[in-house]
TIRO-238851 format. One record per residue (C-alpha): residue number from 1; z, x, y. Coordinates in steps of 0.5 Angstrom, whole numbers, plus 500, padded with zeros to 3 digits. Layout:
! residues N
PT  gudo    Z    X    Y
PT   NUM    Z    X    Y
...
END
This chain:
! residues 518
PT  gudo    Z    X    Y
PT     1  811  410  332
PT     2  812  403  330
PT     3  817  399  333
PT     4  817  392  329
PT     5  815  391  322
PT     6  815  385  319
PT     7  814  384  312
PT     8  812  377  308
PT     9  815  372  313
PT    10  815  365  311
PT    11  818  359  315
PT    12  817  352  316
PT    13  820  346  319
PT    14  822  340  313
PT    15  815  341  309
PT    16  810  344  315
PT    17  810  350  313
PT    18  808  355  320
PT    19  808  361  317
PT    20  805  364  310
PT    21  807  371  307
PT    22  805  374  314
PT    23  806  381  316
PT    24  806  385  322
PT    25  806  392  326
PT    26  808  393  333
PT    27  807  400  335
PT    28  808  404  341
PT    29  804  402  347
PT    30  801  397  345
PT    31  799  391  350
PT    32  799  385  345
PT    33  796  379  346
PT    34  798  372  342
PT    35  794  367  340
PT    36  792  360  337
PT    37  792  353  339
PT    38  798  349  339
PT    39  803  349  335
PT    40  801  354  331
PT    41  807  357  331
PT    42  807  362  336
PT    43  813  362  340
PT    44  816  361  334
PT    45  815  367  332
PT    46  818  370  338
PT    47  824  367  337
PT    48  824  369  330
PT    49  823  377  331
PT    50  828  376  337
PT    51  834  374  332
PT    52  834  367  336
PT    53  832  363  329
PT    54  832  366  322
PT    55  826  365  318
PT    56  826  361  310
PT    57  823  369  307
PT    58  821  376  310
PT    59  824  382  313
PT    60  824  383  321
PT    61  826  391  323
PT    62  827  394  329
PT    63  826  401  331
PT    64  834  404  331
PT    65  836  403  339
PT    66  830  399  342
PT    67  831  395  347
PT    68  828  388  348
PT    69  826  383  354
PT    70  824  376  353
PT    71  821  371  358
PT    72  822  365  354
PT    73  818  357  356
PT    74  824  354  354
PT    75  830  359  357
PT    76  836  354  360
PT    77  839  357  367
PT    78  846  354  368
PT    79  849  351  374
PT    80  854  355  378
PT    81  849  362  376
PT    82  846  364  383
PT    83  839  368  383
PT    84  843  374  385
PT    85  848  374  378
PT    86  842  373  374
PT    87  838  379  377
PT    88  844  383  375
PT    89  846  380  369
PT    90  841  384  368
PT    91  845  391  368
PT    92  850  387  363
PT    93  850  393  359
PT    94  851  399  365
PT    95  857  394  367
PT    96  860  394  360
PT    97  859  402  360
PT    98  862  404  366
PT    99  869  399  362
PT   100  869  403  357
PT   101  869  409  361
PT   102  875  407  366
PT   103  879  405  359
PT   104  878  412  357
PT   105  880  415  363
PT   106  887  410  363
PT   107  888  412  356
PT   108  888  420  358
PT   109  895  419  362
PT   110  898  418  353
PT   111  892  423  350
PT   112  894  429  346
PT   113  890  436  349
PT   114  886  436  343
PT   115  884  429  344
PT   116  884  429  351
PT   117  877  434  351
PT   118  874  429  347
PT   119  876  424  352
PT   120  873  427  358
PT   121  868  430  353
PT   122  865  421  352
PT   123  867  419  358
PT   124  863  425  362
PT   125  857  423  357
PT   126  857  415  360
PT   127  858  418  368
PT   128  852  421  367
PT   129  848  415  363
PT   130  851  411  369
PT   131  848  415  374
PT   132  842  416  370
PT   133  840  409  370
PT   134  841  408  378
PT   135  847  405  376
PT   136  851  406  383
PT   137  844  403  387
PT   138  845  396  382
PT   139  845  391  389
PT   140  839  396  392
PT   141  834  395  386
PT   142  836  387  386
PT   143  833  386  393
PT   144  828  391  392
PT   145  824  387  385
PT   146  827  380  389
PT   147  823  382  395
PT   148  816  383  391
PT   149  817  377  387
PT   150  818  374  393
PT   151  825  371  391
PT   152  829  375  396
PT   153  827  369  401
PT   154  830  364  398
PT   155  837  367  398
PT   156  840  371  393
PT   157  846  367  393
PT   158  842  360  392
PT   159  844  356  385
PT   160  838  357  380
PT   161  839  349  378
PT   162  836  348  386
PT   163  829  352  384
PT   164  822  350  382
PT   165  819  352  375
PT   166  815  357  378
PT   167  821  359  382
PT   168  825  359  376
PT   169  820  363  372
PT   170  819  368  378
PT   171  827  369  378
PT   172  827  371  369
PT   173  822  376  370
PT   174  825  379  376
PT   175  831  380  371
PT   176  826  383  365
PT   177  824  388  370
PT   178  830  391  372
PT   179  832  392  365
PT   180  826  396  363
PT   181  826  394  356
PT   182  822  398  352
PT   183  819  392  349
PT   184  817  386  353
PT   185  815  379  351
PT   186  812  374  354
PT   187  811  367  353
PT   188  806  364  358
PT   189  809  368  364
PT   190  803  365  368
PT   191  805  358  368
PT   192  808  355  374
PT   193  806  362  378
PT   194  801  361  384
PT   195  794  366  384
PT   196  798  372  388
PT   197  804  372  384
PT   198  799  372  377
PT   199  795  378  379
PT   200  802  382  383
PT   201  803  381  374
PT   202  796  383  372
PT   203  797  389  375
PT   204  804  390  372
PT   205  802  390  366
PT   206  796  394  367
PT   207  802  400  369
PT   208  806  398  363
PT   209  808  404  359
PT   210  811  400  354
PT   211  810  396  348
PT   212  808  388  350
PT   213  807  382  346
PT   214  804  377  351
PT   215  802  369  349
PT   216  798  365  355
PT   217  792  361  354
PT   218  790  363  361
PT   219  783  368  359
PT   220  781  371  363
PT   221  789  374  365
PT   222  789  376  357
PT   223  782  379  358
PT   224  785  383  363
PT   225  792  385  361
PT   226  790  386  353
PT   227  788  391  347
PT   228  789  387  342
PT   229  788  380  340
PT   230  793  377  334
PT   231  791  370  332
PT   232  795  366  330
PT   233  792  360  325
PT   234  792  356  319
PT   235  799  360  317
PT   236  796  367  318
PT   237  796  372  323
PT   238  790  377  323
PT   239  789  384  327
PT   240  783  383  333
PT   241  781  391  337
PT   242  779  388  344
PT   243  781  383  348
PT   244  780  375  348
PT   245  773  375  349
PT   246  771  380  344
PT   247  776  376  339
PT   248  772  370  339
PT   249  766  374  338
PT   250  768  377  331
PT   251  772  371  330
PT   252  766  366  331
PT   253  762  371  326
PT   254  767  372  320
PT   255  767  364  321
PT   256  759  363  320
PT   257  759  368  315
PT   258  766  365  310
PT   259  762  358  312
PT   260  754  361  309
PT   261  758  363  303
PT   262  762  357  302
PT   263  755  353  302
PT   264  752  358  298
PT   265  757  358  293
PT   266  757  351  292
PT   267  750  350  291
PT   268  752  354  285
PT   269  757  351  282
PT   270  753  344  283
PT   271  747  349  279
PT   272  752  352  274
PT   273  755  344  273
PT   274  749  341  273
PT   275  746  346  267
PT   276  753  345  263
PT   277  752  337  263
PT   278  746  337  260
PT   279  745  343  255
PT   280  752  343  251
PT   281  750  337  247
PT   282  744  341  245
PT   283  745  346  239
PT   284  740  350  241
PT   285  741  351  248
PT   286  750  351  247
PT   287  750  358  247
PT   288  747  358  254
PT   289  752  353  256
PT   290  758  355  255
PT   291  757  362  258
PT   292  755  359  264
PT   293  762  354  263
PT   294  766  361  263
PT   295  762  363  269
PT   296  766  357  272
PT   297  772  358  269
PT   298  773  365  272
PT   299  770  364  279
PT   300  774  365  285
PT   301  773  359  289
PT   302  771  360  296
PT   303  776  355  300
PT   304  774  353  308
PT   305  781  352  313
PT   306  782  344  314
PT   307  779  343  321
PT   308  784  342  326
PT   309  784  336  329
PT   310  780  336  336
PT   311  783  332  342
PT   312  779  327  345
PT   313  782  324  352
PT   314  779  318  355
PT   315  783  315  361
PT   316  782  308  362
PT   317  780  305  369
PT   318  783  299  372
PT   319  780  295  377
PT   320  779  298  384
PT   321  783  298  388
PT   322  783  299  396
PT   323  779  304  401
PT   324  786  308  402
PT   325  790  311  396
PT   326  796  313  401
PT   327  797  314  408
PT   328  803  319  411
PT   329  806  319  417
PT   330  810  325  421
PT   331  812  325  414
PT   332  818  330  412
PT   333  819  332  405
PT   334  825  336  402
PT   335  832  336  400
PT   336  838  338  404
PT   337  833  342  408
PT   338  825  341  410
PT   339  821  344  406
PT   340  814  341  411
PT   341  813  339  418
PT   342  811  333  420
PT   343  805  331  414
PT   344  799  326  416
PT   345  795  326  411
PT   346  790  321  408
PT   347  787  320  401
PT   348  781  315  400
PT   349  778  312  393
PT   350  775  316  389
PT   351  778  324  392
PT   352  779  328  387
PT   353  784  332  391
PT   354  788  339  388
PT   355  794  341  392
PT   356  795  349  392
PT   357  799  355  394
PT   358  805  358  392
PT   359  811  356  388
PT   360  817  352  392
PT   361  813  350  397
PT   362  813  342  396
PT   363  808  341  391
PT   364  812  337  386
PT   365  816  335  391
PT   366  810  331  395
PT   367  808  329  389
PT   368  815  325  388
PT   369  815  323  395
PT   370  808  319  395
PT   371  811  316  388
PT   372  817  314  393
PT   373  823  318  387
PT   374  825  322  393
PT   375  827  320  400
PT   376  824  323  405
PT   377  827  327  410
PT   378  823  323  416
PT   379  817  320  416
PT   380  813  314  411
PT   381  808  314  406
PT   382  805  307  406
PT   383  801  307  399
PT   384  795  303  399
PT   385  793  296  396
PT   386  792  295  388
PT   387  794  302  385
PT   388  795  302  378
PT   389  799  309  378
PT   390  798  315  373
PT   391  804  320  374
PT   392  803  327  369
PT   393  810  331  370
PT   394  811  339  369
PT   395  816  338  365
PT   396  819  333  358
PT   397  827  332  358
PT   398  828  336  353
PT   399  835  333  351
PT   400  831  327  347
PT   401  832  326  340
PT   402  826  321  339
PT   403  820  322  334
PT   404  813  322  337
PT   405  812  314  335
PT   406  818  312  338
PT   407  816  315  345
PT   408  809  312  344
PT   409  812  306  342
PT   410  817  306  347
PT   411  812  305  353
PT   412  806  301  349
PT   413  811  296  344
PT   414  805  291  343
PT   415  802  297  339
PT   416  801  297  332
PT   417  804  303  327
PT   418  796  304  326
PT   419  795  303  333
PT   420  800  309  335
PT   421  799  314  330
PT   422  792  313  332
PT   423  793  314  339
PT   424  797  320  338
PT   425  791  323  333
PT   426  785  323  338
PT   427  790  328  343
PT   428  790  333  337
PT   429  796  331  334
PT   430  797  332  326
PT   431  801  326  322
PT   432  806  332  321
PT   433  807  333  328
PT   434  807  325  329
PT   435  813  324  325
PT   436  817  330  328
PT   437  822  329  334
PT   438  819  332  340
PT   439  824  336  343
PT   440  821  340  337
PT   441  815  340  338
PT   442  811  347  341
PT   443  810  346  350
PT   444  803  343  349
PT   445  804  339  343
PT   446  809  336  348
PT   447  804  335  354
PT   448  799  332  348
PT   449  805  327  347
PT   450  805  325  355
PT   451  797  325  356
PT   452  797  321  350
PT   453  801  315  355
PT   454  797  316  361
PT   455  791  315  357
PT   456  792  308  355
PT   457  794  305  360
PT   458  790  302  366
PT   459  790  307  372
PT   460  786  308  378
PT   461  789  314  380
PT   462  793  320  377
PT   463  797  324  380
PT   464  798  330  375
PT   465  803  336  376
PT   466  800  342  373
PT   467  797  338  366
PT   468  795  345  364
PT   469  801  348  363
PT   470  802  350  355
PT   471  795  347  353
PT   472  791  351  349
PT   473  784  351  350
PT   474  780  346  347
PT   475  785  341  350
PT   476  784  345  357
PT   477  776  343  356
PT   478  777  336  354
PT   479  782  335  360
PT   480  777  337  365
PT   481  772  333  362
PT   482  775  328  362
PT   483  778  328  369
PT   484  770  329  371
PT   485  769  323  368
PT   486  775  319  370
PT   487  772  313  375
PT   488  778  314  379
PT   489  782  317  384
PT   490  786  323  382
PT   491  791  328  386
PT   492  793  334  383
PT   493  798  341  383
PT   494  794  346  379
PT   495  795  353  379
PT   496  788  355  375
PT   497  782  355  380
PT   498  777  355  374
PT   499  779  349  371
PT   500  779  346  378
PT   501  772  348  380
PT   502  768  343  379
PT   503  772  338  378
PT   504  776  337  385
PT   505  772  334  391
PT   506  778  337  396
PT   507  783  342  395
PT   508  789  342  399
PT   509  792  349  401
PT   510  800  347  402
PT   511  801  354  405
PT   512  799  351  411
PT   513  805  346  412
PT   514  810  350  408
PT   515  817  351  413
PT   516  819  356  406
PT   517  817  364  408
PT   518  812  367  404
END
């Protein structure tokens, strides 16, 4: 049974086009995962079939009374909800329900006898929709998923502005659960979230009954949660049977064969030519020629995709700078409240150091502590001599209105136009995506933007907050060749083991300092 059809969807952003005549199916069941490299239009997509954008062309429709949740990249959590009003925003229609069923009962006092038994009649049919959907154990099944999550601990009536990333993201899918929709989509739902959190959802999803459509870059969270791969490329959609790894397989296979087509065709076209030119002033061979001139004419051109512009990082080394990188004294990070005990760490020249362990445990906020943008609680950080420092962070002020040039421009204002395009260019940035404003730009291609300032500016150590967050993989494979490359010194919040394995001279569980229960 088909929950979502949509036909013939075009869309674009000014003159780049995302989507050309795409259509698509969505049935019962199926555990869906999305793919492409960055900007390709995926979440995009998403915000189309939500309702959240209307496309330039094409139908989308909805099966009759479906319902559906979606955990967005981008959704705003204002100040003043705490994680307790979210998580039963969730029951929003269970509330309007049992509203609409007390305005009945106040309006019977004035009824008719024959419109009192329809009434009753409507007003009975909600009571047992209330009692059916658990409406009367709301606050039970708040804490029960918050405590799963591990959210409960924070306290459900902590303002959600307060929280982390992960911790934010933890909260919107505690909230998606307890809808039960009966379409779940999810857009990376694996970023920011810590290795027990990712597989408590891998296990989820596997037990999900329901229809899913799922964006990540992470593999093998794909691998292990999927059935079939859409791949989102060059304006198109294509249907895959299997999971990522089997995607590759046929995708790699169809491109060999579309490229040994292509060449063959060319080499028979240049034959055709060649034999055209030099027999069509011949009376006896014009005959021959013209035939081969209507072959020409009515062949279908075989056309290979333009490649996509792989990003090249290469991170500039400033001069070397002293044995220590930072030493910590009884050092106390947080807020209001401590969120370590007294840290005395130490990192030396050359470390490559990850810092692991759950969300809203401090990582970031360690990080900003070094850097000397938060105060400690207590304690000093006493930075070495001659740093050049790079910091990468989790996140883009979305409320920017510059173009991608004028950021550039902004940090490195002795840059040429050519200098900044081509800077831009070798992070995997197309001249349409140059000229765009930023906060338009899809989550990797906005991480593309801030790598492409740290690579070309002298640094002799990184501190790096999640930089794989939202990169698709050719980016991911790039970043981590050249972090094993870089001649510097890098301290790192990272999420994904195999993207540090290899790289990482040490790795640091922060659990072990955390006040936070987990």
């Amino acid at each position: 049974m088909s929950i979502l059809n949509v036909e013939h969807l075009s869309h674009g952003f000014g003159d780049r086009a995302i989507f050309e005549d795409v259509s698509f199916r969505l049935l019962k069941g199926e555990h869906i995962g999305l793919v492409g490299a960055n900007g390709e239009g995926k979440s995009t997509f998403m915000n189309i079939i939500t309702g959240k954008l209307m496309p330039d062309e094409g139908k989308i429709e909805w099966s009759k009374h479906v319902r559906v949740g979606y955990l967005d990249q981008h959704t705003a959590l204002e100040k003043g909800m705490t994680i307790g009003s979210v998580l039963r925003s969730a029951f929003d229609y269970l509330f309007e329900m049992e509203m609409e069923m007390n305005q009945i009962y106040e309006q019977l006092g004035e009824a008719s006898p024959e419109e009192m038994d329809g009434m009753m009649a409507e007003a009975g049919t909600l009571q047992d929709l209330l009692t059916m959907h658990d409406f009367y154990m709301i606050d039970a099944k708040v804490e029960e998923v918050a405590r799963a999550l591990g959210i409960l601990d924070l306290g459900l009536d902590k303002d959600v502005t307060d929280l982390s990333g992960g911790q934010r993201t933890k909260v919107l899918m505690a909230k998606l659960l307890l809808e039960k929709p009966d379409i779940l989509l999810l857009d990376e739902p694996t970023n920011y979230l810590d290795v027990e959190h990712i597989e408590w959802l891998k296990r989820y999803l596997n037990d999900y009954e329901n229809a899913f459509i799922l964006i990540s870059h992470d593999v093998p969270f794909i691998n292990s949660v999927v059935n079939l791969i859409y791949h989102m490329d060059n304006k198109q959609l294509n249907r895959y049977v299997g999971d990522y790894d089997k995607f590759m397989e046929v995708y790699e296979m169809k491109k060999a064969q579309l490229e040994a087509a292509y060449n063959k065709q060319q080499k028979e076209i240049a034959d055709l030519k060649d034999f055209v030119a030099r027999n069509k002033a011949r009376v006896a061979t014009r005959n021959m020629a013209m035939s081969r001139q209507k072959k020409l004419d009515k062949m279908d051109v075989i056309e290979l995709a333009a490649e996509r512009p792989k990003p090249e990082f290469r991170f500039q080394v400033a001069r070397t700078p002293g044995r220590y990188i930072f030493r910590t004294k009884d050092l106390v990070i947080g807020y209001e409240e401590p969120l370590s005990t007294a840290l005395n760490l130490e990192m030396e020249r050359g470390q490559k150091i990850v810092l692991t362990g759950a969300n809203g445990i401090g990582k970031t906020t360690l990080l900003k502590s070094i850097l000397g943008l938060i105060k400690p609680l207590q304690g000093t950080v006493e930075l070495g001599d001659y740093l050049e420092i790079g910091y990468f962070e989790q996140e883009m002020d979305q409320s920017i209105t510059t173009t991608c040039i004028e950021e550039i421009w902004q940090e490195f204002p002795a840059f040429s136009q050519y200098e900044v395009r081509s800077a831009l260019a070798k992070c995997g940035l197309t001249t349409k995506h140059i000229e765009s404003q930023v906060r338009v730009l899809s989550g990797g291609e906005q991480a593309k933007v801030r790598l492409c300032k740290l690579i070309n500016r002298e640094t002799n150590i990184l501190l790096l907050d999640e930089p794989t967050n939202h990169l698709d993989m050719d980016a991911k494979d790039e970043l981590k060749r050249a972090l094993m490359e870089y001649k510097g010194s890098i301290l790192m919040v990272c999420h994904e083991p195999e993207f540090y394995e290899g790289l990482a001279t040490d790795v640091w569980d922060c659990s072990k300092w955390t006040t936070r229960l987990l």
